[in-house]
KEDREN-401746 format. One record per residue: residue number from 0; x, y, z of N, C-alpha, C in turn; residue in three letters. Coordinates in Angstrom, 3 decimals. Atoms other than C-alpha are relative to their C-alpha. Layout:
REM KEDREN-401746
<NUM, <X, Y, Z>, <X, Y, Z>, <X, Y, Z>, "ALA">,
...
***
This chain:
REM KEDREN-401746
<0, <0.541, 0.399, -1.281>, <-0.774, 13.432, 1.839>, <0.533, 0.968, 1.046>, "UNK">,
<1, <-1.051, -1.178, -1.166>, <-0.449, 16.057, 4.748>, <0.640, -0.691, 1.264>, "UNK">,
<2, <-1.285, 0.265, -0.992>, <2.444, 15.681, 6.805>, <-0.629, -0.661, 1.525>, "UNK">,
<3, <0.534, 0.351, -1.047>, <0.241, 15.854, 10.059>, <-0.200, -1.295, 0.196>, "UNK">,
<4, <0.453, 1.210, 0.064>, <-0.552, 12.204, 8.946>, <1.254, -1.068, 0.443>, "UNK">,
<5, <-1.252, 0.637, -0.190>, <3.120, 11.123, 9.127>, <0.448, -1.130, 1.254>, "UNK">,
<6, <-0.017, 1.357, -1.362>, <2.979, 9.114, 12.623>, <-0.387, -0.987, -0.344>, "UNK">,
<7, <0.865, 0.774, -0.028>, <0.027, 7.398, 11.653>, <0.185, -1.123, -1.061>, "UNK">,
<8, <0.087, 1.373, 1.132>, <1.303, 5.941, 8.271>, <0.638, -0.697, 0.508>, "UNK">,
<9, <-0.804, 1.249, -0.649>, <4.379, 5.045, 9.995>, <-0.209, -1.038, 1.041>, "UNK">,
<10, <0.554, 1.101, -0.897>, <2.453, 3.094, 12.369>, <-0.605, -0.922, -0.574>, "UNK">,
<11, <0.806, 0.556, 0.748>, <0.479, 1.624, 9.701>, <0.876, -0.835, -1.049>, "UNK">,
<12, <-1.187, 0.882, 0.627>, <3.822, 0.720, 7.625>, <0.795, -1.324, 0.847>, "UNK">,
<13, <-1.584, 0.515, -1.045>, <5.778, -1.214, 10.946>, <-1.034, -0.927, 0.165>, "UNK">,
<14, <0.784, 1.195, -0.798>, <1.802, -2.891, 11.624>, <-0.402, -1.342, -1.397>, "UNK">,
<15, <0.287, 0.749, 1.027>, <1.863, -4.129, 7.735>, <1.593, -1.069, -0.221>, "UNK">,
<16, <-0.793, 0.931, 0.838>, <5.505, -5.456, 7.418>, <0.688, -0.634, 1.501>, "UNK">,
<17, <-0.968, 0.630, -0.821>, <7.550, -7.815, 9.708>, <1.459, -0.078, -0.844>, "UNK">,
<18, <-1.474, 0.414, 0.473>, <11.477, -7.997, 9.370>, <0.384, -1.480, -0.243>, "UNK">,
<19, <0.172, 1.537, 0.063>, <12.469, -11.311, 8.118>, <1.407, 0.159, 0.351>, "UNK">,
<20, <-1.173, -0.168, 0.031>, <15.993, -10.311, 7.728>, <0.964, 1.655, 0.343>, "UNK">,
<21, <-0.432, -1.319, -0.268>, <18.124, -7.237, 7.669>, <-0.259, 0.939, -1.122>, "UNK">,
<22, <0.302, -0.814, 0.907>, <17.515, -6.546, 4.222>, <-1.780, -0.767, -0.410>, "UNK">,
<23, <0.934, 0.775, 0.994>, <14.200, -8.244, 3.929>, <-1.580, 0.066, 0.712>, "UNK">,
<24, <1.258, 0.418, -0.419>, <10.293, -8.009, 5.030>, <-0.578, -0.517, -0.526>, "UNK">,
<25, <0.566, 0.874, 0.564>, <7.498, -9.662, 4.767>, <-1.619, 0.733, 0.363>, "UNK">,
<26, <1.230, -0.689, -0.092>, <4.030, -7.973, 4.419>, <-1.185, -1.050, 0.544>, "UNK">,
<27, <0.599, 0.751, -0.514>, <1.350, -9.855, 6.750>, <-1.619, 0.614, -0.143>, "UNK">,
<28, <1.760, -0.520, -0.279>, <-2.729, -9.231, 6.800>, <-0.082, 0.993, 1.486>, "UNK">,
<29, <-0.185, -0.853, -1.153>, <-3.618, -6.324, 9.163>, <-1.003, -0.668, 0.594>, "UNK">,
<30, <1.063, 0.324, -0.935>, <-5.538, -6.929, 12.311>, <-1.391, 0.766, -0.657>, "UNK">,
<31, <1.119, -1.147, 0.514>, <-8.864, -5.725, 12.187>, <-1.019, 0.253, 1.697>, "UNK">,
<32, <-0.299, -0.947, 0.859>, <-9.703, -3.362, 12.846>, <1.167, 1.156, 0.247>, "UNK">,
<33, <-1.364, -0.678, -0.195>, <-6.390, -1.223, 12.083>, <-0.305, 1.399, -0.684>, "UNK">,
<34, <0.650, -1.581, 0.455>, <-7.302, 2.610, 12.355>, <1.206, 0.822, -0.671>, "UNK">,
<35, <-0.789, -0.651, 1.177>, <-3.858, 3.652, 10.961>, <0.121, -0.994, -1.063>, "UNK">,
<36, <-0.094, 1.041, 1.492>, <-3.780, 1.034, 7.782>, <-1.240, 1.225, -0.878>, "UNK">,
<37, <1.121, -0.792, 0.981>, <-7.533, 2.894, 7.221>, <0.265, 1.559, 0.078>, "UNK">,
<38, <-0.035, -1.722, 0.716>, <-6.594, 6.527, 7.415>, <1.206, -0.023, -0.846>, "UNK">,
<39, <-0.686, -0.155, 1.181>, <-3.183, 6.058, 5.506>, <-0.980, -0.167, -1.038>, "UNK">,
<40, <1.014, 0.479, 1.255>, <-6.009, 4.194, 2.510>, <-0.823, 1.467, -0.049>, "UNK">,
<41, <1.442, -1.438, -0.196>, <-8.450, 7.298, 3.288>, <0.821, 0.946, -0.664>, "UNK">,
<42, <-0.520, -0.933, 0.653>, <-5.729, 9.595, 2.855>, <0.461, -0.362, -1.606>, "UNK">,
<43, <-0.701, -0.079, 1.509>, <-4.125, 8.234, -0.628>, <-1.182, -0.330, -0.953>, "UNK">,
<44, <1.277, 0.006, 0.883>, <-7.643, 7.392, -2.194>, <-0.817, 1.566, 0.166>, "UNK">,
<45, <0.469, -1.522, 0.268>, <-8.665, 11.261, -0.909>, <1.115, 1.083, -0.376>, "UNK">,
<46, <-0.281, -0.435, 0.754>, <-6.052, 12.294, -2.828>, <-0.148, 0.063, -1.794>, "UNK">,
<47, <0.831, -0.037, 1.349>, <-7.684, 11.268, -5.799>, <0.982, -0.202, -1.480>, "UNK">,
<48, <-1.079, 0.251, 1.073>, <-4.148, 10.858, -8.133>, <1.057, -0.895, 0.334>, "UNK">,
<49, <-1.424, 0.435, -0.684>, <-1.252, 8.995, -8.005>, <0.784, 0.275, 0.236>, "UNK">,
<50, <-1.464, -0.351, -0.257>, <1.575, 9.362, -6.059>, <0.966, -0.420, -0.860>, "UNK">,
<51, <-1.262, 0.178, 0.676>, <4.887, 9.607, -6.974>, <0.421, -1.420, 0.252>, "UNK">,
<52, <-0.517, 0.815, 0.031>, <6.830, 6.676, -7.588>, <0.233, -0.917, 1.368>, "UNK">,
<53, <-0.423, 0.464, -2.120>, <8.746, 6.516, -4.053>, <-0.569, 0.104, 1.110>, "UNK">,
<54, <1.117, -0.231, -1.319>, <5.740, 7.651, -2.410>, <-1.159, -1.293, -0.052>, "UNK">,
<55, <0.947, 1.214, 0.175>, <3.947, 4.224, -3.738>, <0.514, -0.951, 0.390>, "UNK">,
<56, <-0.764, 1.064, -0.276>, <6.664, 2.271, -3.149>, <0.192, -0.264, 1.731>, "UNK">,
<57, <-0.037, 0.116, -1.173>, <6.695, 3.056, 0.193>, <-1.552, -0.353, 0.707>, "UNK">,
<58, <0.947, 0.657, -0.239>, <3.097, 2.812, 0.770>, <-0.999, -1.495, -0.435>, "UNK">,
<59, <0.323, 1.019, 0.851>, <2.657, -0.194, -1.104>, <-0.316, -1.320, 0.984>, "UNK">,
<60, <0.326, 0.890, -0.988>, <2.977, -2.495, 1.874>, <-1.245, 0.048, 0.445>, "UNK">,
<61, <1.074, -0.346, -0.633>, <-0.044, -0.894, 3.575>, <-1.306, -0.583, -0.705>, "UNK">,
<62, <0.446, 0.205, 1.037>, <-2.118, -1.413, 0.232>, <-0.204, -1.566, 0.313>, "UNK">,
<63, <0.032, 1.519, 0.080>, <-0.914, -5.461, 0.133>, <-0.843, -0.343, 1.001>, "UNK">,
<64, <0.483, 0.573, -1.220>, <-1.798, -6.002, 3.763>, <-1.242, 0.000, -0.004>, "UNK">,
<65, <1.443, -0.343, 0.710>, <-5.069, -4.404, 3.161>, <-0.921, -1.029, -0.494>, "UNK">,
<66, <1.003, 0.985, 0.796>, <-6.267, -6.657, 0.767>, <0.840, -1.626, 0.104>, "UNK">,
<67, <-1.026, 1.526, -0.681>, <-3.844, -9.941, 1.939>, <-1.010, -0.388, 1.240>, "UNK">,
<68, <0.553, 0.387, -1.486>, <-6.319, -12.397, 4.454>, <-1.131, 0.261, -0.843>, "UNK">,
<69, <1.631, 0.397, 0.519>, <-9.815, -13.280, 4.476>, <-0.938, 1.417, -0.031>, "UNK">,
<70, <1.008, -1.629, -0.245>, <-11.225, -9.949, 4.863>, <0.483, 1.249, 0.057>, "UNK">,
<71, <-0.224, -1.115, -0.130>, <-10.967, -6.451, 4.347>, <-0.199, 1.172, 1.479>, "UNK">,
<72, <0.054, -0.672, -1.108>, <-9.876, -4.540, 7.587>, <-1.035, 1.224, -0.059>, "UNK">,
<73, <0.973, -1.139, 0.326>, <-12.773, -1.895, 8.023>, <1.358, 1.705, 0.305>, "UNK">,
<74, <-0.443, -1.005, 0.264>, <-12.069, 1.507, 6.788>, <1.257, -0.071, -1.218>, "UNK">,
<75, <-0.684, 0.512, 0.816>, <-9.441, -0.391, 4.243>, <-0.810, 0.066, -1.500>, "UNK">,
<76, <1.149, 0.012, 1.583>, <-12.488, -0.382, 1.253>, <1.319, -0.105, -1.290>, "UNK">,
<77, <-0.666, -0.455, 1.260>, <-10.601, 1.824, -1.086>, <1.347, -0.557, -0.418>, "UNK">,
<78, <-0.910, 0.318, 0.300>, <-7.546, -0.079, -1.263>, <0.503, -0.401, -1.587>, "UNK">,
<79, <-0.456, 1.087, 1.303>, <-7.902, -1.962, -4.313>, <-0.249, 1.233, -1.284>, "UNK">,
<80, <0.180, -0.887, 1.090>, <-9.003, 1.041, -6.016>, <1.216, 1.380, -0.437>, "UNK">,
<81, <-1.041, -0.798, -0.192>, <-5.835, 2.989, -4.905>, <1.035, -0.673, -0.549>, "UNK">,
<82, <-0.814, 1.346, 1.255>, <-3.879, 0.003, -6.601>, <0.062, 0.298, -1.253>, "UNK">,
<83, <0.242, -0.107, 1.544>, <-5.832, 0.368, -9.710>, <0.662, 1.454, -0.485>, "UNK">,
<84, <-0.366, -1.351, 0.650>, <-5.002, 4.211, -10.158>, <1.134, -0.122, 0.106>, "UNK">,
<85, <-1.472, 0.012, 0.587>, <-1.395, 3.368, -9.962>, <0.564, -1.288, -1.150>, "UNK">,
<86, <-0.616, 1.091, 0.941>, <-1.265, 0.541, -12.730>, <0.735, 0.615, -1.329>, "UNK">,
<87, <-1.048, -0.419, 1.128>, <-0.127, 2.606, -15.367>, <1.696, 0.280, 0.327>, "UNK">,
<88, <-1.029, 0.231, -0.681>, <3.164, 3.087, -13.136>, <0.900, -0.985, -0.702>, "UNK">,
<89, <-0.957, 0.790, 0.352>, <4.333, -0.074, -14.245>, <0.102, -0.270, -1.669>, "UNK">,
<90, <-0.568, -0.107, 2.013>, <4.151, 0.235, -18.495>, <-0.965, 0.784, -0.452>, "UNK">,
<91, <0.030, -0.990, 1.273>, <3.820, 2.405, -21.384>, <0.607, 1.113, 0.468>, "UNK">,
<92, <-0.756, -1.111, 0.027>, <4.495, 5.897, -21.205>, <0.093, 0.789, 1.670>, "UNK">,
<93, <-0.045, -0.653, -1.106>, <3.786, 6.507, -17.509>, <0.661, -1.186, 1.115>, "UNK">,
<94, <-0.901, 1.192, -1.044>, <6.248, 3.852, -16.284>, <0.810, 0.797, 1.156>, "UNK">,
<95, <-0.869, -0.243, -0.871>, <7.897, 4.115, -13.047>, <1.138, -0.743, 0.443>, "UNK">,
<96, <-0.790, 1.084, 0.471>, <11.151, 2.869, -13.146>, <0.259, -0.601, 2.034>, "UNK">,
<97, <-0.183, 0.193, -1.405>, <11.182, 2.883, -8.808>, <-1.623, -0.851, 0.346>, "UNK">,
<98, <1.219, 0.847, 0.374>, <7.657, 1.083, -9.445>, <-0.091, -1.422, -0.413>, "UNK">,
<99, <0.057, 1.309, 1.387>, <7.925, -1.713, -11.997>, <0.928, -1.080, 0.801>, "UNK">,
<100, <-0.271, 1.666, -0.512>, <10.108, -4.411, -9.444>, <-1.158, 0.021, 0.684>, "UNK">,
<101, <1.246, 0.269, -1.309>, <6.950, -3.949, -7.468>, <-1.171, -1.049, -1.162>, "UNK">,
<102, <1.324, 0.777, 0.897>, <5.248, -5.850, -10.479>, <-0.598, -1.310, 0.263>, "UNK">,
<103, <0.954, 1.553, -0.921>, <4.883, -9.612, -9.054>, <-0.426, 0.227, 1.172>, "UNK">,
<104, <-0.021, -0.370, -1.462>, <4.491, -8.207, -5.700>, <-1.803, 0.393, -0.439>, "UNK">,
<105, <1.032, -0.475, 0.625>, <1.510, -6.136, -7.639>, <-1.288, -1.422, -0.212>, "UNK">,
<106, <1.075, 0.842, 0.473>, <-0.170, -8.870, -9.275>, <0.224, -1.368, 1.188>, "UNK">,
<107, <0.437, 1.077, -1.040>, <0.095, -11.760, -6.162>, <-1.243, 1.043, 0.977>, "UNK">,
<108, <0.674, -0.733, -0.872>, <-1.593, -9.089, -4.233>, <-1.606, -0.383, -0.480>, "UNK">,
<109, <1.484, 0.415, 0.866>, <-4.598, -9.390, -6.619>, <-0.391, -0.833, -0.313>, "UNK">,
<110, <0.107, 0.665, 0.279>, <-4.365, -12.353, -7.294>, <-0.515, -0.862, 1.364>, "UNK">,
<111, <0.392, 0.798, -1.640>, <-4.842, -13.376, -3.163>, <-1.310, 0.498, 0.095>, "UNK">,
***
């Protein structure tokens, strides 16, 4: 993802999670419509592969929020499909070991 983008995710990371604690957030449904949530999604679905481990883990919030709530924030679409291309992440041979606690987190997401 190019750097230039770097404001925008972090605006898009601080509008997906609330602090609950010091060590602890809590990922909420984005407003809609939330123009950094949809260009971070734009950018990691027009990268077309999966990121690295710590680069999923960190965008992973953005992803939940995304698809968390009655409706998909516009420009959010590709979310669920930016999900799917990282499921191998969590088993067989393309496990990520900075990935894999994200696994109930993973499947409530999909499951909402």
């Amino acid at each position: 993802i190019d750097e230039v983008h770097a404001p925008t995710l972090a605006r898009a990371i601080t509008t997906s999670c609330q602090a609950t604690t010091t060590d602890n957030f809590q990922v909420s449904a984005l407003p809609s419509p939330c123009a950094p949530a949809a260009v971070a999604i734009f950018e990691m679905d027009d990268f077309g592969d999966s990121l690295s481990g710590p680069s999923f883990v960190l965008m992973f919030p953005i992803l939940r929020a995304a698809l968390t709530g009655p409706r998909t924030s516009p420009g959010c679409e590709a979310a669920l499909r930016v999900l799917y291309r990282h499921m191998d992440m969590l088993s067989g041979e393309d496990v990520d070991e900075s990935v894999t606690p994200l696994r109930k987190d993973i499947a409530i997401t999909l499951l909402e």
